[in-house]
Rosetta silent file (secondary structure, phi, psi, omega in degrees, C-alpha in Angstrom):
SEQUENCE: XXXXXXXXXXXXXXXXXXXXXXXXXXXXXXXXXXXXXXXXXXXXXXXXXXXXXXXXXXXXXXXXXXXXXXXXXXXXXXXXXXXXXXXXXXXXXXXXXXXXXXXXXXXXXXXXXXXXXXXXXXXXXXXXXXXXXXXXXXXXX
SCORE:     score description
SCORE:     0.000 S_00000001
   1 L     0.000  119.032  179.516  274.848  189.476   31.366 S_00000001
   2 L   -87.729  127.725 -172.355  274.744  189.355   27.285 S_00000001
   3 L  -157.744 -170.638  177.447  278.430  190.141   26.043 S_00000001
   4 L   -78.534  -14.867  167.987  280.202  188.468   22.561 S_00000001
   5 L   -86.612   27.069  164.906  280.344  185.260   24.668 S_00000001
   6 E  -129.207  132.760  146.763  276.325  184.810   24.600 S_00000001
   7 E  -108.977  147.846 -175.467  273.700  183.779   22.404 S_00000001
   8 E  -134.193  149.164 -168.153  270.081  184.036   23.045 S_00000001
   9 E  -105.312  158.856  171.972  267.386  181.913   21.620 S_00000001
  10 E  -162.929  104.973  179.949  263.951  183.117   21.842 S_00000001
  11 E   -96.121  138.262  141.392  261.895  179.232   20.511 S_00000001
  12 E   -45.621  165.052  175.905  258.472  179.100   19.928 S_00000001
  13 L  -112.844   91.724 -146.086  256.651  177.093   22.233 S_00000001
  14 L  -153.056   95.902  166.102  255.961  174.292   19.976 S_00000001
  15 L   -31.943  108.411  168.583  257.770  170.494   20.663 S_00000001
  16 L   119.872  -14.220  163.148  260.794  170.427   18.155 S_00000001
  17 L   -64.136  -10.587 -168.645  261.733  173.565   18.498 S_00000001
  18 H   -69.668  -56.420 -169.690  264.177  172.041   21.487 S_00000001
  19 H   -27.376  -60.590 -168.257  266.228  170.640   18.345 S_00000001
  20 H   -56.104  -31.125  175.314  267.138  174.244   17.433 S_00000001
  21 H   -58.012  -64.922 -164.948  268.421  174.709   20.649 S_00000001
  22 H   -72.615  -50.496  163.651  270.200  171.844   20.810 S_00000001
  23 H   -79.386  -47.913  170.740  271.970  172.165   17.822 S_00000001
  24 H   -25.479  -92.712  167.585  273.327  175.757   18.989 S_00000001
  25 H   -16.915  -27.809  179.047  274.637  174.311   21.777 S_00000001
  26 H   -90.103  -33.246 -177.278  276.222  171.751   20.375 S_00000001
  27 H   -60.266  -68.886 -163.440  278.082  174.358   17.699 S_00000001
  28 H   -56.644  -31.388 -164.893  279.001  176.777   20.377 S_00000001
  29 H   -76.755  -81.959 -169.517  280.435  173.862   22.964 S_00000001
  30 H   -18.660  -64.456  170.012  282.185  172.954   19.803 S_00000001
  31 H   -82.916   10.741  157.296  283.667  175.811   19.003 S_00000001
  32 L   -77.978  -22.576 -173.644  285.060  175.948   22.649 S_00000001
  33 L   118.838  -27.094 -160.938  286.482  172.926   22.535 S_00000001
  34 L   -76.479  158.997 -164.553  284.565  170.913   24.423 S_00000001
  35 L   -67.529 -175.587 -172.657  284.970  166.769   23.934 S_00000001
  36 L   -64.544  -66.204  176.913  282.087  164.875   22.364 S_00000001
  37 H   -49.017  -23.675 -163.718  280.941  163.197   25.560 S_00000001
  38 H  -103.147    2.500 -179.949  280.313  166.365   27.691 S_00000001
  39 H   -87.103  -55.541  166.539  278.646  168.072   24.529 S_00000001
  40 H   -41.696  -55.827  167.228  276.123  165.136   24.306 S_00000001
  41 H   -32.891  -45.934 -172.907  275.296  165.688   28.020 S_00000001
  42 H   -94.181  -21.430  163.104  274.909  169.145   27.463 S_00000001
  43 H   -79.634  -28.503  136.659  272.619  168.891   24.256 S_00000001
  44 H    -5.675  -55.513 -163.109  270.652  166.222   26.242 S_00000001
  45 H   -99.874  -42.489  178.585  270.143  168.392   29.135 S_00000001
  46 H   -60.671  -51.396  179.833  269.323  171.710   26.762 S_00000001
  47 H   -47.614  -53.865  152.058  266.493  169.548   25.052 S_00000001
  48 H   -15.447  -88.768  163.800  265.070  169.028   28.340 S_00000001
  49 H   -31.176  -53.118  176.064  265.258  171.721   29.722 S_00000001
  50 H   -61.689  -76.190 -153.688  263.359  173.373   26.516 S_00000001
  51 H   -45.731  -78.354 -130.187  260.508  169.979   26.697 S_00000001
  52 H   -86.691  -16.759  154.658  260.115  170.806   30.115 S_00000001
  53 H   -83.306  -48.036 -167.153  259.567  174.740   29.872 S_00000001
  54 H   -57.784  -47.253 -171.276  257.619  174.143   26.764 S_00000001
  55 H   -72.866  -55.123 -171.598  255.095  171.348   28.588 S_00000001
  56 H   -93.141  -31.106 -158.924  255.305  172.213   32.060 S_00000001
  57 H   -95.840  -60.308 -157.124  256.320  175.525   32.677 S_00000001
  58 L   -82.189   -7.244  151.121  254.697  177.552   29.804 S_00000001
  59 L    74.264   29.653 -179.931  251.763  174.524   29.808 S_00000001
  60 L    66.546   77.281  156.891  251.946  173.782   25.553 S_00000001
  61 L  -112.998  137.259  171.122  250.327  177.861   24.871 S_00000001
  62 L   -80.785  -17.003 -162.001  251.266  178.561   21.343 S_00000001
  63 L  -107.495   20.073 -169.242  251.570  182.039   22.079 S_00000001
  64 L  -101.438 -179.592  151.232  254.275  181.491   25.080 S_00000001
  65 E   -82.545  107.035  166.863  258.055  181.726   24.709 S_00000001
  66 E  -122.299  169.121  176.614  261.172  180.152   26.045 S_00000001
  67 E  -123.735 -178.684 -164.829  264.259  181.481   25.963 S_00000001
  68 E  -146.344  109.518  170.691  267.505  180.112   25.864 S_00000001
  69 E  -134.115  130.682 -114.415  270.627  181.914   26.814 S_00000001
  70 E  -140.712  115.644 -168.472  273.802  180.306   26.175 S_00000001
  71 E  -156.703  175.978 -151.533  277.082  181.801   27.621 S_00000001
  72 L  -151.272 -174.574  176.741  280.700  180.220   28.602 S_00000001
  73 L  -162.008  174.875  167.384  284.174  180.676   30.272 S_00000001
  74 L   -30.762  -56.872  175.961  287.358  179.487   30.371 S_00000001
  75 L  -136.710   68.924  154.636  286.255  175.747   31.507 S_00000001
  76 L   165.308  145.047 -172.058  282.396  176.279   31.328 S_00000001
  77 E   -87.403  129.987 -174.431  279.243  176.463   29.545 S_00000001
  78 E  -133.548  148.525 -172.498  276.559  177.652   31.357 S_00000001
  79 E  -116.095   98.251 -171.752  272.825  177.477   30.008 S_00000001
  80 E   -92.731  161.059  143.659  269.601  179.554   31.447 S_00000001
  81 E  -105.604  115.855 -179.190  266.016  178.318   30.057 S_00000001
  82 E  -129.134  113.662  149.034  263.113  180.513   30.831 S_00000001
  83 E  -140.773  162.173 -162.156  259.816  180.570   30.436 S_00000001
  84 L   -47.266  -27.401  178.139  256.599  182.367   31.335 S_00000001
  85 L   -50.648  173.181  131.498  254.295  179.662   33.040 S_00000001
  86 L   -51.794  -24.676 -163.849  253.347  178.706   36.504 S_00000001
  87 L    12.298 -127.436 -160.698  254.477  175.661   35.819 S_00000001
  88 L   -63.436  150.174  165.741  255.777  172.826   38.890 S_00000001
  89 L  -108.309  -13.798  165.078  254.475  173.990   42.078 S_00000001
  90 L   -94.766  160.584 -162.639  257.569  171.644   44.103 S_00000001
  91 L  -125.201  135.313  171.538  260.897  172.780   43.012 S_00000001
  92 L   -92.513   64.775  143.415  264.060  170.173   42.425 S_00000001
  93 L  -130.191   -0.788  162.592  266.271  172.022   44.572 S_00000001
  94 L   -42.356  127.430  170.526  264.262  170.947   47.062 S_00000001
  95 L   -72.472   16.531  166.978  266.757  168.281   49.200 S_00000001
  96 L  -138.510   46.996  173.411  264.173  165.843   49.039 S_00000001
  97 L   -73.913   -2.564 -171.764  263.757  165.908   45.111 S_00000001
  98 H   -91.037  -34.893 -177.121  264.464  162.387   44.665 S_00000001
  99 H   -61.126  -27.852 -159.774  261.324  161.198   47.328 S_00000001
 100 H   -95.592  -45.591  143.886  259.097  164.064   44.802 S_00000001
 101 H   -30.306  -57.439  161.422  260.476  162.497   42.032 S_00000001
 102 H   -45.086  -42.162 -179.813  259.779  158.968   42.846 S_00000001
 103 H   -84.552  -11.472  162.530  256.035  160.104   43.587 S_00000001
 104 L   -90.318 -163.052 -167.528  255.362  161.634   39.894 S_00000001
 105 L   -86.315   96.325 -163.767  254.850  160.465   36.531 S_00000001
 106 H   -32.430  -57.268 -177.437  257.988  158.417   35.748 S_00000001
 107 H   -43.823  -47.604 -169.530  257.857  160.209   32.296 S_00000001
 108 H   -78.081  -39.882  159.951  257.762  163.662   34.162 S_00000001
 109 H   -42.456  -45.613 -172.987  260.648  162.960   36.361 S_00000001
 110 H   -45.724  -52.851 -177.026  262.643  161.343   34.045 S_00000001
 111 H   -46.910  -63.238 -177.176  263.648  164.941   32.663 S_00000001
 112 H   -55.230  -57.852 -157.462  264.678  166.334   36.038 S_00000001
 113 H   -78.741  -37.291  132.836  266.611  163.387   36.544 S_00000001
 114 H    -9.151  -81.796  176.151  268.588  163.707   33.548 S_00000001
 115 H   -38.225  -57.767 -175.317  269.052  167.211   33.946 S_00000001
 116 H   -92.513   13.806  150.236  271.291  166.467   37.079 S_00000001
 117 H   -65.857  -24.031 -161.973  272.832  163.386   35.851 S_00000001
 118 H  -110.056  -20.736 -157.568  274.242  165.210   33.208 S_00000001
 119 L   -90.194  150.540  149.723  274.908  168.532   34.317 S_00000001
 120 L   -76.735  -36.575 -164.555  277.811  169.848   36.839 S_00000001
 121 E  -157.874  134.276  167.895  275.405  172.361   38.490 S_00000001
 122 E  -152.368  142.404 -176.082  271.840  173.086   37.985 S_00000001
 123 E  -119.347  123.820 -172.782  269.586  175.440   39.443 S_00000001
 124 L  -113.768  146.602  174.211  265.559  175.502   38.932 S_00000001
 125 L  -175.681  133.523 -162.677  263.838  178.952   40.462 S_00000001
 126 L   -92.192  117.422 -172.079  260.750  180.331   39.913 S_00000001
 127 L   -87.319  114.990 -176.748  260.919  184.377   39.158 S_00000001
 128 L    13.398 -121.343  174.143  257.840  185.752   40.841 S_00000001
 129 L  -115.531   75.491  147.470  254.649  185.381   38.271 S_00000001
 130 L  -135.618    8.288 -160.025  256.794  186.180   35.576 S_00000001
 131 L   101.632 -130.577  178.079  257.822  182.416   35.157 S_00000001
 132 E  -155.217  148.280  148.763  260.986  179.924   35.580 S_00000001
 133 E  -135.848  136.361 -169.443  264.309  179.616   34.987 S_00000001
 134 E  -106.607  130.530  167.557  266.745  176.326   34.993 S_00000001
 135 E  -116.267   95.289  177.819  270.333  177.505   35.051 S_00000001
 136 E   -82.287  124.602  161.948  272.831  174.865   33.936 S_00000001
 137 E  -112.358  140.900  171.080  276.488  174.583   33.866 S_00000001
 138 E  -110.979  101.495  162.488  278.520  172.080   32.054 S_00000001
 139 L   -45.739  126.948  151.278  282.621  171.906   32.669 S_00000001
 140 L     2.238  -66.053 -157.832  284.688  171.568   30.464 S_00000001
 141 L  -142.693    0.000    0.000  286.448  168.710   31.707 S_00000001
């Protein structure tokens, strides 16, 4: 739902573009309040998030999209990423992501494994052949 507590991002799909992202996120968290440490976490995890829709889900195409929409609450931020690809064909919400993890490219994992280190809540789900979206929340506190 898009209200005065959301911003949406719409990045090229182009490595560095995460930055842009990243810096939002860090402004809006800001002007919420939130401390330093859980903002790093959460621009950390948005930067992912972006690398890993730009590379994996939307597969480097210059002509794909992710988006980034960026929305909050009393004591949380919560962050979707989407983009258009086929990307992963296992999903980390699987309850045996850490064995599917272990068995990939330490580099490609690494991301995922972030993402929920850093995170409160995270959700990965693939919306029919229209792409993926990773839904993140950060707490406050």
């Amino acid at each position: 739902m898009i209200n005065d507590k959301t911003v949406e991002l719409s990045l090229p799909n182009v490595v560095g573009y995460e930055r842009i992202a990243m810096g939002c996120s860090e402004t809006f968290a800001k002007n919420l309040g939130f401390r330093r440490e859980r903002i790093e976490d959460l621009k950390t995890a948005v930067a992912e998030a972006c690398l890993n829709a730009m590379k994996h889900g939307n597969k480097g195409q210059t002509d794909a999209r992710v988006i980034v929409v960026m929305n909050h609450d009393e004591d949380s931020f919560q962050v979707e990423v989407w983009d258009k690809g086929n990307g992963i064909d296992q999903f980390p919400n699987d309850p045996d992501i850490d064995n599917i993890i272990n068995q990939m490219d330490p580099m490609v994992g690494f991301g995922l494994f972030l993402i929920r280190k850093l995170v409160d809540k995270v959700e990965f789900n693939k919306i029919d052949s229209q792409g993926h979206v990773v839904k993140m929340i950060v707490k406050k506190n």
